[in-house]
C-alpha positions, 0 to 999 in steps of 0.5 A: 554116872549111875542114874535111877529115874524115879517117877512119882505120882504120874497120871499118864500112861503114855507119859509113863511110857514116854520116859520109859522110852528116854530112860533107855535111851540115856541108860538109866539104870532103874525107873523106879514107880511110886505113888498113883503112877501106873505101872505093870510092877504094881503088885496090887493090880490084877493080871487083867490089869496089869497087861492093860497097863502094858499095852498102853505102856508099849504105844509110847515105850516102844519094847523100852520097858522091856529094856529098862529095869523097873520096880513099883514101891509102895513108899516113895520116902523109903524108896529115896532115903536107901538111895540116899543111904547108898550116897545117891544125890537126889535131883528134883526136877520142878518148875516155879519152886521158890525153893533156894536149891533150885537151880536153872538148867542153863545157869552157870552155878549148876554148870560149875556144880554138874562139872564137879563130880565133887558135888553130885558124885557117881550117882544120881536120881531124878526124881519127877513129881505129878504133871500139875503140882509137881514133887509134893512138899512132903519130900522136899526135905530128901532132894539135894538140888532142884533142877527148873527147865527155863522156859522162853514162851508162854507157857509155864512148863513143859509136858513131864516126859519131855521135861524128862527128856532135856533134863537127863540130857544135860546131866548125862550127856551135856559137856560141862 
């Protein structure tokens, strides 16, 4: 399965790293940047910039965003609508969403759906939204499916870049 990472929005830089990390680890083919989320492929920044950037990337990458291919665009919307043009399914990873594309990543409608290539096809995007506010609603319209992470504490989420980590596992290496 093809599958394009799309990070919009993320604050952290270590978290950026982070899912740089897992990306290359699940063999995404592409972490696409956007919004706020820095990166080195931000053509906006400055050199010094940049390679500031870099290094903080590297302390949770690890040499992954040396491996992973990446780019920065400027207009998320754009970004995901030519995946969709190019029959990419878009996956919105979100919690406490009242949409009714949300799927629970233990459900046995999203099993039977994730088991059918039918449904999702050869290609994919998970698209991560900001840390607090998640995908903003002005992209809702794009996403196919919503992925939720069901939690069993107390707490209502889990960090992004883990949240990452258990949602790639289940689309790409979970026997459905």
């Amino acid at each position: 399965m093809k599958t394009i990472v799309v990070v919009h929005n993320i604050r952290s830089l270590y978290n950026v790293g982070s899912i740089l990390r897992t990306a290359e680890g699940f063999g995404v083919q592409k972490v696409i940047f956007s919004g706020y989320t820095p990166c080195a492929d931000n053509p906006t920044y400055l050199p010094h910039i940049k390679e500031k950037i870099k290094e903080s990337i590297h302390k949770t990458a690890l040499g992954a965003e040396e491996m992973v291919k990446t780019e920065y665009t400027s207009s998320v919307r754009s970004a995901i609508e030519e995946l969709k043009k190019d029959k990419y399914r878009i996956i919105g990873l979100e919690n406490n969403l009242s949409d009714r594309r949300l799927k629970k990543l233990n459900s046995p409608e999203l099993q039977s759906a994730l088991g059918r290539a039918a449904t999702f096809g050869n290609k994919t995007v998970l698209l991560l939204g900001e840390e607090v506010s998640g995908i903003p609603e002005d992209l809702h319209d794009l996403v196919d499916v919503f992925l939720e992470i069901p939690m069993k504490g107390r707490k209502e989420s889990f960090n992004v870049s883990v949240a990452t980590g258990i949602a790639l596992y289940k689309l790409l290496c979970e026997e459905n």
